[in-house]
N, C-alpha and C positions, 0 to 999 in steps of 0.2 A: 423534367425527370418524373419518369411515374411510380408514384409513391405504395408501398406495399405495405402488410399490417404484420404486427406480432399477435401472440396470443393473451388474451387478458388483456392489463393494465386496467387503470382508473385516468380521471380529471378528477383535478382535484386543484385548489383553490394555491395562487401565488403565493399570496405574504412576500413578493418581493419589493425590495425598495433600492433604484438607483440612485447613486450619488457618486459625487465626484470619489478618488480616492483621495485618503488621508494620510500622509507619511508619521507615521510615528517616531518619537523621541527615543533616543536609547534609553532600554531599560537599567534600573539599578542592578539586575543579575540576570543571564542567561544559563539557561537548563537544557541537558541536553541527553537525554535517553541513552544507553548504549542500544539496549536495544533496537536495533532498525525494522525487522521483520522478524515473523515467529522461528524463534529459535536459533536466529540470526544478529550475533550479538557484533560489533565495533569493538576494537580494544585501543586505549589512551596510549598513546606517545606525547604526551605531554607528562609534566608533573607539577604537584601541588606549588604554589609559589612561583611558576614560570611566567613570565609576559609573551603574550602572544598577538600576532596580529590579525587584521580583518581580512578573512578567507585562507586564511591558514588554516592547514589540517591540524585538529586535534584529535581523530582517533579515526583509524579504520581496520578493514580487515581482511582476511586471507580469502574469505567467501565473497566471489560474484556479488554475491548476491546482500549482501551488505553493503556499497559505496560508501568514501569518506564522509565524516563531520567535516564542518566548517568554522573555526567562529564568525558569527555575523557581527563583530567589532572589537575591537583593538583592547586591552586588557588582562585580569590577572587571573589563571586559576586557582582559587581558594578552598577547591573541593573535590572530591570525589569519592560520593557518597550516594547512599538510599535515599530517593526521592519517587513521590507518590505520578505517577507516570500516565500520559493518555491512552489508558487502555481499558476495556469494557470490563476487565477485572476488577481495578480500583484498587492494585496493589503496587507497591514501592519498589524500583529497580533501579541498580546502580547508574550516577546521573555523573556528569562529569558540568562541572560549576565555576561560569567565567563572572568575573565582576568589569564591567566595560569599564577605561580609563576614559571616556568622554572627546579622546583625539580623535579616533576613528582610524591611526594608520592602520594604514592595509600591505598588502603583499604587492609585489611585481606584477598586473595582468600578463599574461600571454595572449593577446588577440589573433584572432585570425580570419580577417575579413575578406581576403581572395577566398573563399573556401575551397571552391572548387580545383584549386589548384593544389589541394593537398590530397594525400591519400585517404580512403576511406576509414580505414582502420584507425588512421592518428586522429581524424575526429570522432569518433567512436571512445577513442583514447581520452580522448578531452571529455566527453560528455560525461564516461564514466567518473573521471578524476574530480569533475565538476561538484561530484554528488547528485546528479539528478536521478527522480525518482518518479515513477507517474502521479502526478500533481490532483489527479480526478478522485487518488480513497485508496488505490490498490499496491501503492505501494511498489512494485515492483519496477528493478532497475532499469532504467531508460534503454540504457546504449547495449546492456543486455537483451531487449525485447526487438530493439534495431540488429539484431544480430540472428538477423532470419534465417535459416537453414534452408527455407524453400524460396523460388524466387517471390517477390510482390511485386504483383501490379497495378493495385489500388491502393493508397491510403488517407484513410478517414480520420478527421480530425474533428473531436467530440465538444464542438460549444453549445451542445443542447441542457440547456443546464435544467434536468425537468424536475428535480425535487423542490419541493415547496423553498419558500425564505430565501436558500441562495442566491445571492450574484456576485463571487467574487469573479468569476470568468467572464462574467457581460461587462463588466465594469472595467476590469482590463484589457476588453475588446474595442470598447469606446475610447479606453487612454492610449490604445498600444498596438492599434490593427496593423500598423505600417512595420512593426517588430515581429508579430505575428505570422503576417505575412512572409516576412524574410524567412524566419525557424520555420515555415510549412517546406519553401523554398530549399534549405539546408537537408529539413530532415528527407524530402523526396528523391535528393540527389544522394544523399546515403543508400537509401534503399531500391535506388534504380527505377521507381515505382511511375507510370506512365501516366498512370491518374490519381488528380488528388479531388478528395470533396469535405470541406468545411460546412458540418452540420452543425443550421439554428433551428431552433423554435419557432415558430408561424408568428410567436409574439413579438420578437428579436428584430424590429424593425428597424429601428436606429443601429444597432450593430450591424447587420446587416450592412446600411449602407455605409458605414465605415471602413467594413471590408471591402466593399466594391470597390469605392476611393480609394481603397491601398493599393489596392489588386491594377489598379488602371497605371498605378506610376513604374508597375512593370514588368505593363502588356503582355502576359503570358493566356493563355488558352490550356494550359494543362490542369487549372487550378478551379474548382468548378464550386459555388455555394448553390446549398441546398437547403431551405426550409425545411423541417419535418413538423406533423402536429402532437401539440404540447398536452401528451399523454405521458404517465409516469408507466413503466420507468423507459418511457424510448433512446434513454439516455446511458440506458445501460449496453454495455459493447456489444452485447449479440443481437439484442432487440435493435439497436440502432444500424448496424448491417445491414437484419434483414430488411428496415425498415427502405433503405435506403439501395438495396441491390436486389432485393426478393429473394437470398441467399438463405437458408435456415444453419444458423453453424453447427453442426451434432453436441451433445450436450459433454461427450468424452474429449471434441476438439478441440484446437485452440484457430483463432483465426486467420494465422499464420498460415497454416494446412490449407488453406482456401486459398493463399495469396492475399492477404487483407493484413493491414495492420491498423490497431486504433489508437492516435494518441488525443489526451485533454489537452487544450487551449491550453493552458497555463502549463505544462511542462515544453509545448510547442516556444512558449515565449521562453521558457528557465532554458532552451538548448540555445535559441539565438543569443541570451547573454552570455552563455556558458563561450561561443562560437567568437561570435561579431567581436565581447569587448572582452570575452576573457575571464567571467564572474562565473564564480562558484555559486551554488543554490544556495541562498544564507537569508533570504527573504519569500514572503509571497503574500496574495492578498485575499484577506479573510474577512467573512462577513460577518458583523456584530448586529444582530437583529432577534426579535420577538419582544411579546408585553411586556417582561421583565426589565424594559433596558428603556433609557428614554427617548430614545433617536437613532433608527438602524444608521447604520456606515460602513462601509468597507475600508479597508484599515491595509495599509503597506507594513507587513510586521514583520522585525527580527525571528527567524526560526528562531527558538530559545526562548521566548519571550512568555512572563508568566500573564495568564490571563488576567489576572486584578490590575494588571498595569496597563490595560487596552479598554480595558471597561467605560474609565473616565471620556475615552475620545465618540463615545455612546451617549457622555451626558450623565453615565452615572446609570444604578438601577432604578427600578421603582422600589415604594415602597412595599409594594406587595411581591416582589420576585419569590420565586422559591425552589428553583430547578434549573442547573446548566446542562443543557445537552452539548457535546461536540461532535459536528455535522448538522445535518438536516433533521427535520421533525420526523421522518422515514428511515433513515437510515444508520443516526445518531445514535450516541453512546451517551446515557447519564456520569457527570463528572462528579466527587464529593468534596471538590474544593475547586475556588479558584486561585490558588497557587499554582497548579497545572500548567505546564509551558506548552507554548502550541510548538505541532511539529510540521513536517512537510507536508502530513496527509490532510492538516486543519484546514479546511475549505471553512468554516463556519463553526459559531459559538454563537448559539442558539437559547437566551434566556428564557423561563416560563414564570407564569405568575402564579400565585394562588388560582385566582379564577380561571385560568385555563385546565388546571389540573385537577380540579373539581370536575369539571367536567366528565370526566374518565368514571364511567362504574365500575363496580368489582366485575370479576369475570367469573360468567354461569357455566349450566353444563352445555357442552353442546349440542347443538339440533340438529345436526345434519344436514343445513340446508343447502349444502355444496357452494355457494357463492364464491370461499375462498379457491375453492376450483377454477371458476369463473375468471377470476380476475389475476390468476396467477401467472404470471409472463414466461415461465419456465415447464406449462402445461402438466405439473403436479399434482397431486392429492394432499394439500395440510393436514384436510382434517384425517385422512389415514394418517398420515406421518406422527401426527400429536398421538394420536391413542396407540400406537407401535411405542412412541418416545414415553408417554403413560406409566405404559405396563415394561420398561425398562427393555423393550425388544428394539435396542439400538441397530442391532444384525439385520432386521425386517428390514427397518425405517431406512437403513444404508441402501438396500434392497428395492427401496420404491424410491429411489433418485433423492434421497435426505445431501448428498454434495455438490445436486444441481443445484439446489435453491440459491439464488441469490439474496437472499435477505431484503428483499425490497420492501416488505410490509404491506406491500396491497393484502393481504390476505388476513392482516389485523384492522386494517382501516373498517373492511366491508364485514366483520366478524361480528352478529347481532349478540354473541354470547360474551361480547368483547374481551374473548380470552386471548393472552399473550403468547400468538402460536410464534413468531420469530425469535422469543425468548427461548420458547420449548425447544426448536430448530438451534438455536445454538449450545443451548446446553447440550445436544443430543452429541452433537457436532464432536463441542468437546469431550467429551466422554468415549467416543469413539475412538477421537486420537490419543487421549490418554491409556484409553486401553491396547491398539496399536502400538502407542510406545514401550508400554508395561511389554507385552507382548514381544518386542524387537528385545528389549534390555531382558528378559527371561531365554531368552533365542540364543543372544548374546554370552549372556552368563554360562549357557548349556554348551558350547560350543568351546569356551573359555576350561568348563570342567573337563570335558570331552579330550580337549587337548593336551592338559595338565595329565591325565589320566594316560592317555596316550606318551608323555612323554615320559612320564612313571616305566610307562610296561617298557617302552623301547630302553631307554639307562637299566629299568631291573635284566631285558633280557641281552642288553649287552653287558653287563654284570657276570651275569648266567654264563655266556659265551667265554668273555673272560677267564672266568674260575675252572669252567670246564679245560681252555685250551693250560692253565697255570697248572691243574690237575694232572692233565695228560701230560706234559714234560716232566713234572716230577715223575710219575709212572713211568714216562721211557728214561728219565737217568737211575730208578732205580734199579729197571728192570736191565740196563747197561751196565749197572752196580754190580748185578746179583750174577750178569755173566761173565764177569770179569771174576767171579771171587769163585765160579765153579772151573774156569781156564786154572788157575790158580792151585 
């Protein structure tokens, strides 16, 4: 296959470490966000004091776009309460709080291993029910995204894992190609889709040939691996497209509109369990690496699961740690504790040391020297967008593509005045929808008066009408009065 280029990107240095995976112990408590997605909250159908079992629904909700909780083990709920939650905020939102009883019962599976011999829609059914979510960061629901309005003819299955540090998807590819395989299998007969291509890395050699070996035990041709090179971020959905079809997706599309769909490795394997045996998304595997930590690993963890309780299977920090990122050194979020439960999107937990964060200068003025241009994979202007976001001209910066940006960070990496334009980019971001909402809830309220007022005049003027018609009958019995008394 011939390979085509995006715009920008960097190389930039692995930090990655394979290892077998590690199955983790049940944790003492499992945490569990309602919130799923911005603005997209879960609601409890459970309640305090209740015993639940493993993969049983404790909360979901009316919205798509929310899929059920799960609990990932058998036990009691003790809470439902503020807890400080994985989000680049670092504020507290309602958690719903299991304490595992250590048996593990679970629920009933429903498996469904002929697939093909069910309707489309009921595994659609299942995948939603399942809980799965795209397993790569984006959060959005699976069987939702499976739920194409146009037809597809392609879909691409993203094991290019190109941010620094990660491999929980290589690592799962090594232990799980032949599962892998099956859910590429699953999800292309959903979608009718006539070609498939499972994108690695140039580096991805051993995975690689574990896919091959899967792929031989059953003999297809529709199912095609393809290397790409291990430039950041070719791993992001549009870049990887085009990387791999010479397709540019317009920055207003979605992939879909092309016929394309992308899913991550690991949600690829959460649909075959969801399918094959019948499991709810209640796990995944996340990587525990950087200087802070004394032994990277990839780690099998309960969603829920607080991060000080994963730490030890690392070996413990150092003693110099002083910073959790969760995600990648690119595209990660600083954490202010490790109580923090990881969720579906936690691909990695990212320790930093003292000396690595020394490193970092303060950030100068800028120079203009375009570089973040250069290497921007969404063919941007940062440094416009930062001095529009500056001078508080959020309107401009919307203006110069501020909702393309994918936040990938090349354009902080290559930043000689090492100023935090990704920061700036999302502050901008939010401030925008904040103001958007202000704006919607002022709309709203005006609309709300609008009609109040409206329904004022129409009661005053059927009031009006009223009195007038109650007027004019007195007037005609008086005036039937007055000619009856001149008959008279």
């Amino acid at each position: 296959m011939n390979k085509h280029h995006f715009s920008g990107g960097i190389a930039l240095a692995g930090h990655k470490h394979l290892s077998p995976i590690i199955e983790s112990a049940i944790p003492n408590e499992l945490i569990y966000p309602l919130l799923q997605r911005t603005e997209h909250y879960a609601i409890p159908i459970v309640k305090i004091g209740q015993k639940v079992l493993k993969g049983q629904v404790i909360a979901r909700s009316e919205s798509p776009l929310a899929p059920p909780i799960h609990a990932a083990s058998s036990g009691k709920i003790t809470a439902i309460e503020p807890r400080i939650i994985a989000h680049p905020s670092g504020l507290s939102d309602t958690c719903l709080i299991l304490s595992p009883d250590d048996l593990e019962e679970s629920i009933d599976y429903q498996p469904c291993p002929d697939y093909r011999q069910a309707e489309k829609i009921y595994l659609l059914d299942k995948i939603y029910q399942a809980g799965i979510m795209g397993l790569g960061g984006a959060l959005f629901p699976t069987a939702l995204k499976l739920q194409a309005q146009q037809d597809i003819h392609t879909l691409i299955i993203n094991a290019a894992e190109c941010e620094p540090y990660i491999s929980c998807d290589a690592s799962l590819i090594l232990q799980s190609a032949a599962q892998i395989i099956q859910g590429v299998a699953i999800t292309q007969y959903i979608l009718g889709a006539k070609h498939c291509i499972i994108a690695l890395e140039e580096t991805m050699q051993a995975e690689k040939t574990a896919l091959q070996t899967a792929l031989k035990q059953i003999n297809t041709s529709d199912i095609q691996l393809s290397t790409v090179p291990a430039i950041y971020p070719t791993g992001g959905e549009k870049q990887l497209i085009q990387v791999l079809t010479g397709l540019k997706i317009p920055a207003a599309e979605l992939p879909q509109q092309q016929g394309i769909i992308c899913q991550n490795v690991g949600t690829i394997y959460a649909i075959q369990q969801a399918i094959i045996q019948g499991k709810a998304l209640t796990e995944r595997i996340i990587t525990l690496t950087g200087d802070g930590i004394q032994q990277a690993q990839n780690i099998r963890a309960r969603i829920g699961t607080p991060i000080a309780e994963l730490i030890p299977y690392a070996g413990g920090y150092t003693p110099d740690v002083q910073r959790l990122i969760m995600g990648g050194s690119m595209m990660g979020f600083a954490l202010s504790t490790d109580k923090i439960a990881v969720t579906k999107a936690s691909n990695c937990i990212l320790a930093l040391s003292t000396q690595r964060l020394a490193q970092t200068a303060p950030a100068m003025a800028c120079i203009r020297c375009g570089d973040c241009a250069t290497v921007c994979p969404a063919e941007l202007l940062p440094q416009q967008l930062y001095w529009h976001n500056r001078a508080q001209q959020f309107e401009q910066s919307q203006q110069q593509g501020l909702f393309d940006c994918i936040e990938c960070g090349c354009c902080d990496v290559v930043c000689p005045s090492q100023i935090p334009l990704v920061q700036s980019f999302r502050a901008a971001k939010g401030s925008l929808m904040i103001q958007k909402k202000q704006a919607e809830q002022a709309q709203h309220a005006k609309m709300r008066f609008q009609n109040q007022q409206n329904r004022k005049a129409k009661a005053e003027q059927e009031k009006r009408v009223k009195a007038e018609k109650r007027q004019a009958a007195i007037d005609k019995m008086k005036a039937a009065a007055a000619a009856r008394k001149k008959v008279t």
